[in-house]
C-alpha positions as CSV (number, residue, x, y, z in Angstrom):
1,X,0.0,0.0,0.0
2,X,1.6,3.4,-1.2
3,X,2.2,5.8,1.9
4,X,0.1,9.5,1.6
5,X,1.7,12.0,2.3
6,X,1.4,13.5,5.7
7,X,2.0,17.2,7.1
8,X,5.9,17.3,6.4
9,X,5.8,16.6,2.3
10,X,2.8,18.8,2.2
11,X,5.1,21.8,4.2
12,X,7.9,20.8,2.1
13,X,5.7,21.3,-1.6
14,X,4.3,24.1,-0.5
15,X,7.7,26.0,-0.9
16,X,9.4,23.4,-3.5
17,X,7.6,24.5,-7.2
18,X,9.6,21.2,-8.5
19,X,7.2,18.9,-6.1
20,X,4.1,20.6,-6.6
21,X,4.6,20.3,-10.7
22,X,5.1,16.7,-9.9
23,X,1.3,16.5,-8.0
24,X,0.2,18.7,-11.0
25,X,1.2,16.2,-13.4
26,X,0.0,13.3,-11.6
27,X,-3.7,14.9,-11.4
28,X,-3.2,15.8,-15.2
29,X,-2.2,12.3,-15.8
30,X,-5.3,11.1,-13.6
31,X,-7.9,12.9,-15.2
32,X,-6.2,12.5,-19.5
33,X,-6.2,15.7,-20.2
34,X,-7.3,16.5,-23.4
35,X,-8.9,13.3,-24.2
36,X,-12.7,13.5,-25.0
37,X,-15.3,11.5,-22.8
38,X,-18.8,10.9,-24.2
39,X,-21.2,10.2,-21.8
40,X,-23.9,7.4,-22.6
41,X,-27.6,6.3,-21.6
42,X,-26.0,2.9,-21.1
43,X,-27.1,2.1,-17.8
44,X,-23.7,0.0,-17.3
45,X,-22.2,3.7,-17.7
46,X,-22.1,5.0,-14.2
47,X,-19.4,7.6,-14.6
48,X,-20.1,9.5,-18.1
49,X,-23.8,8.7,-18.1
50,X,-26.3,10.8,-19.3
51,X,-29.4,11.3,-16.6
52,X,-31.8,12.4,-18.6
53,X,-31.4,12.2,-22.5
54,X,-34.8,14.1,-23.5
55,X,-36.2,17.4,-21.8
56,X,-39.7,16.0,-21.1
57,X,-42.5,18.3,-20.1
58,X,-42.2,16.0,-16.7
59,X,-38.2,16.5,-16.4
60,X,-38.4,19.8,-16.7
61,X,-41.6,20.1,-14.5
62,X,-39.6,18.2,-11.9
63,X,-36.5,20.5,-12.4
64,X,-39.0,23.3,-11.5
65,X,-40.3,21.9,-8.4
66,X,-37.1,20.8,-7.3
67,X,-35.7,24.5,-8.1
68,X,-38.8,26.4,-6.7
69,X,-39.9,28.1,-10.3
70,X,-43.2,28.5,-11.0
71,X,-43.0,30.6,-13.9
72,X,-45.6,29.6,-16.4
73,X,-43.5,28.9,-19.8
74,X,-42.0,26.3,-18.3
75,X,-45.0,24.4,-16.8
76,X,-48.4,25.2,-18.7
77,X,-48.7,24.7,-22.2
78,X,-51.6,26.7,-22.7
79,X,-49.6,29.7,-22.1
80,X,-46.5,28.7,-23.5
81,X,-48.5,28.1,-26.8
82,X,-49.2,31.8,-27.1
83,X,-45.7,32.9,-26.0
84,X,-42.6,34.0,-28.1
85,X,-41.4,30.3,-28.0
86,X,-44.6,28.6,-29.3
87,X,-44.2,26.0,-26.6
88,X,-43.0,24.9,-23.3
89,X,-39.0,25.6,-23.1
90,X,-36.6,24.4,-20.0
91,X,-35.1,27.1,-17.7
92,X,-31.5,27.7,-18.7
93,X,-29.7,25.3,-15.6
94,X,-31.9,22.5,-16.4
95,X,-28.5,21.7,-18.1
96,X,-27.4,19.6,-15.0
97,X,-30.1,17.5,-14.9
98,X,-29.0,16.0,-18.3
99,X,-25.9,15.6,-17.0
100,X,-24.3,16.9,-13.7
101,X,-22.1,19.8,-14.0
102,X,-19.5,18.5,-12.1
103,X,-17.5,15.0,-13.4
104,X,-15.7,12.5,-12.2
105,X,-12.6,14.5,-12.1
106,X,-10.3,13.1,-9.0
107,X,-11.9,11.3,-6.2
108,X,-9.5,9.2,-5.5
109,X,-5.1,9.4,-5.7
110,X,-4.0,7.3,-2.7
111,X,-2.4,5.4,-6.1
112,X,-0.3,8.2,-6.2
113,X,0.9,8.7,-2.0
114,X,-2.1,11.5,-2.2
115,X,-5.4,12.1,-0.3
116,X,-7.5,14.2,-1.8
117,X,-10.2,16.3,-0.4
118,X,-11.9,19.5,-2.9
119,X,-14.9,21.4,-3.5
120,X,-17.1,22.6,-6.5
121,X,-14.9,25.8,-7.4
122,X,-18.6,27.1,-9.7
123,X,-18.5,27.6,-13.3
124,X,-18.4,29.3,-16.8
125,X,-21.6,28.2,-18.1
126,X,-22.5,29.9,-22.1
127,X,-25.8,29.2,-24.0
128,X,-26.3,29.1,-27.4
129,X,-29.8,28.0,-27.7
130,X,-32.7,27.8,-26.1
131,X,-33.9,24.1,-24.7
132,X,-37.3,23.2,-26.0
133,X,-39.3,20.5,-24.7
134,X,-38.2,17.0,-26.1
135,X,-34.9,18.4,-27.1
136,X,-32.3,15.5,-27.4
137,X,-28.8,16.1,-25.6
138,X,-25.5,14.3,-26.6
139,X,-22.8,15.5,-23.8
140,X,-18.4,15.0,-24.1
141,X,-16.1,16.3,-22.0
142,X,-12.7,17.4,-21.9
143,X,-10.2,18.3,-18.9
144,X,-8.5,21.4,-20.2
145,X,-5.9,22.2,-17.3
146,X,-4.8,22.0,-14.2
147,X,-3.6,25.2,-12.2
148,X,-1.6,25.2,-9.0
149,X,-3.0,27.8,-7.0
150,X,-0.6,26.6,-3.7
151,X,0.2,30.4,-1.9
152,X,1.8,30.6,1.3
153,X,-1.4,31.2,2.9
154,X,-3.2,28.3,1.4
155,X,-4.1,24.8,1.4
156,X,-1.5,22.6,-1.6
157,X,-4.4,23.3,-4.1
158,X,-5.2,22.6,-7.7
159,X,-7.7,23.9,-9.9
160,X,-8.8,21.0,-11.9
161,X,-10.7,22.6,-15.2
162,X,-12.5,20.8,-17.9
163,X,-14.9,22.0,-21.2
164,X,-18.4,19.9,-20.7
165,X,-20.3,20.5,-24.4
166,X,-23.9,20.1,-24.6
167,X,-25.3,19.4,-28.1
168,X,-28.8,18.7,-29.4
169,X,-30.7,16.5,-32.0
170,X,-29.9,19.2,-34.3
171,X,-26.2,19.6,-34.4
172,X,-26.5,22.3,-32.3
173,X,-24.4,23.7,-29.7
174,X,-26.8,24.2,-26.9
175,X,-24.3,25.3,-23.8
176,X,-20.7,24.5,-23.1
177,X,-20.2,24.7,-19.2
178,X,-16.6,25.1,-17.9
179,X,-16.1,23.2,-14.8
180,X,-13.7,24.3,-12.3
181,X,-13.0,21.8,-9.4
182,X,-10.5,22.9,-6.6
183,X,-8.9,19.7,-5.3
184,X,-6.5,19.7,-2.1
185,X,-3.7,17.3,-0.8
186,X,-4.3,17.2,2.5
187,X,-3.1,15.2,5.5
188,X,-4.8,11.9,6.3
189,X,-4.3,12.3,9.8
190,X,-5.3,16.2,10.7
191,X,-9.2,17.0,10.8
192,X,-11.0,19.8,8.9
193,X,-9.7,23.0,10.4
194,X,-13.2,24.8,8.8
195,X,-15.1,26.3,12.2
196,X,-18.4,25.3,13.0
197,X,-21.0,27.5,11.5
198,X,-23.3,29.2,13.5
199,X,-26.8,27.8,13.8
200,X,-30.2,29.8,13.7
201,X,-34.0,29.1,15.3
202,X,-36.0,31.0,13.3
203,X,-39.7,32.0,14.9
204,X,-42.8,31.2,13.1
205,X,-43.1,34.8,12.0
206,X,-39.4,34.9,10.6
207,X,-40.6,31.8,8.0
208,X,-43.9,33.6,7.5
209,X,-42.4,36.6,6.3
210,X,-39.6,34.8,4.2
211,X,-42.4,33.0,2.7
212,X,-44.8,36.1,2.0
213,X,-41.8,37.5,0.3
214,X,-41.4,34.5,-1.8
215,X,-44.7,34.5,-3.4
216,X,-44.9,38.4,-3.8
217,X,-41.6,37.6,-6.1
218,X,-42.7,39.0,-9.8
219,X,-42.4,36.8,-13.0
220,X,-41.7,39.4,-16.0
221,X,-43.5,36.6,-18.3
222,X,-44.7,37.5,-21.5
223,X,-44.2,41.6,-20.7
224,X,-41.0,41.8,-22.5
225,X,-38.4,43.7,-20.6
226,X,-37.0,46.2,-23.3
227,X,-33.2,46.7,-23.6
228,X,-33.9,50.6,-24.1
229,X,-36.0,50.3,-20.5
230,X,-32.9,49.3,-18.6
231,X,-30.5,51.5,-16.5
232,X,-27.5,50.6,-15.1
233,X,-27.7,50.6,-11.4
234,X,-31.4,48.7,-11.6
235,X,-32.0,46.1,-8.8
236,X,-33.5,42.9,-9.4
237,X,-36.3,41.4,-7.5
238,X,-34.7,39.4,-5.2
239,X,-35.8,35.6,-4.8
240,X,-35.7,33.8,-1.8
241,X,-34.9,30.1,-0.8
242,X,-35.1,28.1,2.4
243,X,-31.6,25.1,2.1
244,X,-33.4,22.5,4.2
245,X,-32.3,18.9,4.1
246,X,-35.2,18.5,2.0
247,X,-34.5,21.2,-0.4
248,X,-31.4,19.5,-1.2
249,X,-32.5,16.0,-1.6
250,X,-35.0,17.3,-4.0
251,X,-32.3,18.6,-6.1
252,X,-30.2,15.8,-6.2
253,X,-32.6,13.7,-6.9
254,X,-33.9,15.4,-9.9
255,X,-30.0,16.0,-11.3
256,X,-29.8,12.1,-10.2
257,X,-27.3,12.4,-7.8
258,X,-29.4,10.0,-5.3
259,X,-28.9,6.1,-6.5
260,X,-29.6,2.9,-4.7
261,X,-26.8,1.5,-2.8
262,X,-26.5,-1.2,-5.4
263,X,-25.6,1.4,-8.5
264,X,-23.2,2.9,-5.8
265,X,-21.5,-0.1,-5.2
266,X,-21.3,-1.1,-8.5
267,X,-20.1,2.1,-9.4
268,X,-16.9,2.6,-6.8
269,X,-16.0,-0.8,-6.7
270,X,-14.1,-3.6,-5.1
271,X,-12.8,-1.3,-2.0
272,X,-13.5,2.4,-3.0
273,X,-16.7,2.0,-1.0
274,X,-14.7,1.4,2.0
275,X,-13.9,4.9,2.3
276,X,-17.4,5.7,2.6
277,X,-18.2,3.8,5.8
278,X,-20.5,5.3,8.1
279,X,-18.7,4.7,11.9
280,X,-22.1,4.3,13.9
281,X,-23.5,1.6,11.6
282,X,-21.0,0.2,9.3
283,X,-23.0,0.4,6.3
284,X,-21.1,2.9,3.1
285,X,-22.9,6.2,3.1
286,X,-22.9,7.2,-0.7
287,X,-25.0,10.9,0.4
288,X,-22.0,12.6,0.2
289,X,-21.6,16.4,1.9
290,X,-24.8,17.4,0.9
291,X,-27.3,15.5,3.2
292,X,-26.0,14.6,6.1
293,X,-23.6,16.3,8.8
294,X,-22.4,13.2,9.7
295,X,-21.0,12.4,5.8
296,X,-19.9,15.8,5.1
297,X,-17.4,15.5,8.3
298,X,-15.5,12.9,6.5
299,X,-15.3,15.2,3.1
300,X,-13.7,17.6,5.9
301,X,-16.9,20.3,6.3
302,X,-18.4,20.8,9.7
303,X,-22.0,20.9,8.4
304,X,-23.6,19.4,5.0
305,X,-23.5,22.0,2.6
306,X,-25.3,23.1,-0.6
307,X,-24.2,22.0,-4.4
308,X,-22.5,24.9,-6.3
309,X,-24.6,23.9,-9.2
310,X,-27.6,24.5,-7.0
311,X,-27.1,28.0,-6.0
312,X,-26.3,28.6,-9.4
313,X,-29.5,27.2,-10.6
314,X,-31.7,29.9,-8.2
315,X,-29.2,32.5,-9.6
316,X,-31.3,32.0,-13.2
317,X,-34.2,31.2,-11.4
318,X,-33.8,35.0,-10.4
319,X,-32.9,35.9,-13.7
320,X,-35.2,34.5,-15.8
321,X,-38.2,36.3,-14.0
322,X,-36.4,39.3,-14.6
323,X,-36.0,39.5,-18.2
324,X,-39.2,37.9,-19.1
325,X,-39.8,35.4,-21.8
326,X,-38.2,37.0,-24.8
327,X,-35.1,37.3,-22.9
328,X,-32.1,35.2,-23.2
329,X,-29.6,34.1,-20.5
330,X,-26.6,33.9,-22.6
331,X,-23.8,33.3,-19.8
332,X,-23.3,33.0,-16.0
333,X,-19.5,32.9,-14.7
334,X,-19.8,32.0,-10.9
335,X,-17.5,31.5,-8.0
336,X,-18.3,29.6,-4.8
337,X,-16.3,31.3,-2.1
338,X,-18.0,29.9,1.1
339,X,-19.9,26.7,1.8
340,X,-23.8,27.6,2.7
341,X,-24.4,25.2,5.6
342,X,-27.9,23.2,5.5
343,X,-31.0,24.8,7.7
344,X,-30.2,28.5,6.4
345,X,-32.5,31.2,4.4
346,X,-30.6,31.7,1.4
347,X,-31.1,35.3,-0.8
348,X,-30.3,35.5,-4.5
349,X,-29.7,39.5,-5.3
350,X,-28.7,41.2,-8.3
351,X,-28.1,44.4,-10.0
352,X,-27.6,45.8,-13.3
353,X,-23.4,46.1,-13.9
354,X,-23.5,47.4,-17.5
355,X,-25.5,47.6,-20.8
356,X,-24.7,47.7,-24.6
357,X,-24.7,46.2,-27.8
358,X,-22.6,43.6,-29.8
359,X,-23.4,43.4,-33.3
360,X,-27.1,42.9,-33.3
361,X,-27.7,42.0,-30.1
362,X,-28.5,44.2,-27.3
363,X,-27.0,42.8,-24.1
364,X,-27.1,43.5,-20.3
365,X,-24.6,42.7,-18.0
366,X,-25.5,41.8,-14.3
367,X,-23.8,41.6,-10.9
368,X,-25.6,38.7,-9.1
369,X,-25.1,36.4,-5.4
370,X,-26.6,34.2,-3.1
371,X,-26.2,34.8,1.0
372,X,-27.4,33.1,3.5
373,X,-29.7,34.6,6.9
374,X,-26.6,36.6,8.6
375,X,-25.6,38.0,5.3
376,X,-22.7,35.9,4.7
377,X,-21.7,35.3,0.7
378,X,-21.6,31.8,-0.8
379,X,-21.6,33.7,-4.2
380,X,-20.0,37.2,-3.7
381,X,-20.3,38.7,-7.2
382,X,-21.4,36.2,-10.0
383,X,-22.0,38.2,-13.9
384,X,-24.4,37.2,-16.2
385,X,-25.0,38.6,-19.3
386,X,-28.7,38.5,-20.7
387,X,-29.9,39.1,-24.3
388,X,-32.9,41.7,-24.0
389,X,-35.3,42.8,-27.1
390,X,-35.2,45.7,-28.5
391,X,-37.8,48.5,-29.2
392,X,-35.9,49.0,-32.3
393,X,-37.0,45.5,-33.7
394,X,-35.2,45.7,-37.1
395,X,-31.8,46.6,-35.8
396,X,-32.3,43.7,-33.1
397,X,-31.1,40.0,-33.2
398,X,-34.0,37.9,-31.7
399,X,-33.2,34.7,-33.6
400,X,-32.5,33.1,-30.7
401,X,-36.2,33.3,-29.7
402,X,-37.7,31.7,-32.9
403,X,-39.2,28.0,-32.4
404,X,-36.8,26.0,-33.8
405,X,-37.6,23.7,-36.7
406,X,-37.9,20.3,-35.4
């Protein structure tokens, strides 16, 4: 069995750049880069598989109750049949629900006299197209680099990046996300260093209000939200989210994150499991940091924690009321910066950063983040750039809006 390497050879990389270009190259070697992964509906796939090949009316119903978006073109057909699109489309972060944003990456490099511990860095995520109901996805992937960000006031980190290309029954390019994972060596015999967060009751009235906010929350809908209309310095209504234990099984569930313990067995293999061991029963504890406190202890966080991808998904939640149905979210370039612990309130908030035009489209540039209940940042300062109509119709690109030809 190869030793990992404890405190001292983490001390000594930290200040040797020759040692740390060896770790980078053993990550790079670990996750090919440049070599192409297509992921599969095979259901003997288990790491590149695709969860759910066809955006459904039902998928992307359940995406929406999983998400909290009850905004009418992407549930009721009556009214998306009258609206700009013809027909029921997906919100924009459905996305990971075909196929998780994140990818199997580096879980385990105790092959290489490593242990590994990391977090969901966010992402670069760019549409091209709008996803229409029973759209068809193929999905590849690519690790692109891998980027020692070791200072002397860090952790012996690695940002592990990778393109993930989503492509339709038509050719298309529907989104490519850029995945960035930040992975750690870290000692196997030290505990998390992270502090316990702090934990909130919150009264009756304090979830009664947060929940007469919610549904006061406006949904632009088929008003279109002019580019002309816009000023820089415009708030956004804010939109509101309670990350309960049940909020996040939801989500992983519907981005099929949640398996029987048979796939999961199957899926790490002869002794991989092992590591997953829950110490008051014995039985492996595939939940990962997300649902219980207990797991996420043994990923090294205090408290289970909410996906990256999740935040990001209220973020255009948010959005998407705001520019209304004849908008288009055209990118969203994220950083998680600190974990938001389960039980919290969770506020998405954004303003308007810039506005201009690019060829034919007119485009607005937005500040957005996600907070918890004592105002701490998960998401300090995400931007996303919408594509907006124009008053001036024939100068304007709204191509993107047409229904597609099947």
């Amino acid at each position: 069995m190869v030793k990992l390497w404890g405190e001292k050879e983490i001390k000594e990389a930290k200040v040797d750049k020759q040692l740390r270009d060896k770790v980078r190259a053993d990550i790079e070697e670990k996750v090919e880069i440049g070599k192409p992964r297509f992921y599969s509906n095979n259901e003997q796939e288990f790491w590149y598989r695709i969860e759910n090949r066809v955006a459904t009316a039902d998928a992307i119903r359940r995406f929406c109750d999983a998400v909290g978006d009850v905004n009418p073109l992407y549930l009721n057909q009556d009214y998306a049949q009258n609206s700009i699109h013809g027909s029921i489309i997906a919100p924009p972060f459905f996305l990971c629900t075909v196929s998780q944003f994140d990818w199997k990456g580096v879980w385990d490099m105790s092959e290489y006299g490593y242990k590994i511990a990391g977090f969901d860095a966010g992402a670069e995520v760019e549409w091209f197209k709008v996803i229409r109901v029973n759209d068809k996805f193929r999905v590849h992937e690519i690790a692109t680099e891998v980027i020692d960000l070791t200072r002397e006031d860090t952790a012996l980190q690695f940002l592990v990046c990778a393109d993930k290309v989503y492509t339709n029954q038509r050719d298309e390019i529907v989104a490519v996300v850029k995945t960035k994972v930040m992975k750690m060596i870290v000692d196997p015999n030290i505990k998390s260093q992270l502090a316990e967060p702090r934990l909130k009751y919150f009264s009756e009235d304090e979830v009664a209000e947060w929940f007469r906010l919610l549904q006061k929350e406006e949904i632009r809908g088929n008003n279109p939200r002019f580019w002309e209309d816009v000023n820089v310095g415009d708030q956004l209504p804010s939109t509101r989210h309670i990350f309960s234990l049940v909020e996040s099984a939801a989500f992983e569930a519907v981005c099929g994150r949640i398996k029987s313990w048979r796939f999961e067995m199957t899926r790490f293999g002869s002794d991989s499991w092992r590591k997953m061991i829950n110490p008051e029963s014995g039985l492996p504890d595939f939940g990962g940091p997300h649902l219980k406190d207990e797991t996420a202890r043994r990923y090294g966080s205090p408290r289970a924690n909410c996906l990256a991808v999740q935040m990001q998904a209220w973020l255009g939640h948010m959005i998407s009321n705001w520019m209304g149905d004849a908008g288009f979210l055209k990118r969203l370039i994220c950083q998680v910066r600190k974990p938001l612990y389960r039980e919290s309130l969770a506020l998405c908030e954004g303003v308007v950063a810039n506005k201009y035009t690019d060829g034919k489209e007119h485009l607005v540039d937005l500040n957005v983040s996600v907070a918890d209940h004592y105002g701490t940042l998960s998401i300090p300062k995400a931007m996303a750039t919408v594509v907006l109509p124009s008053r001036c119709l024939r100068g304007a690109d709204n191509s993107r809006l047409e229904p597609a030809t099947p």
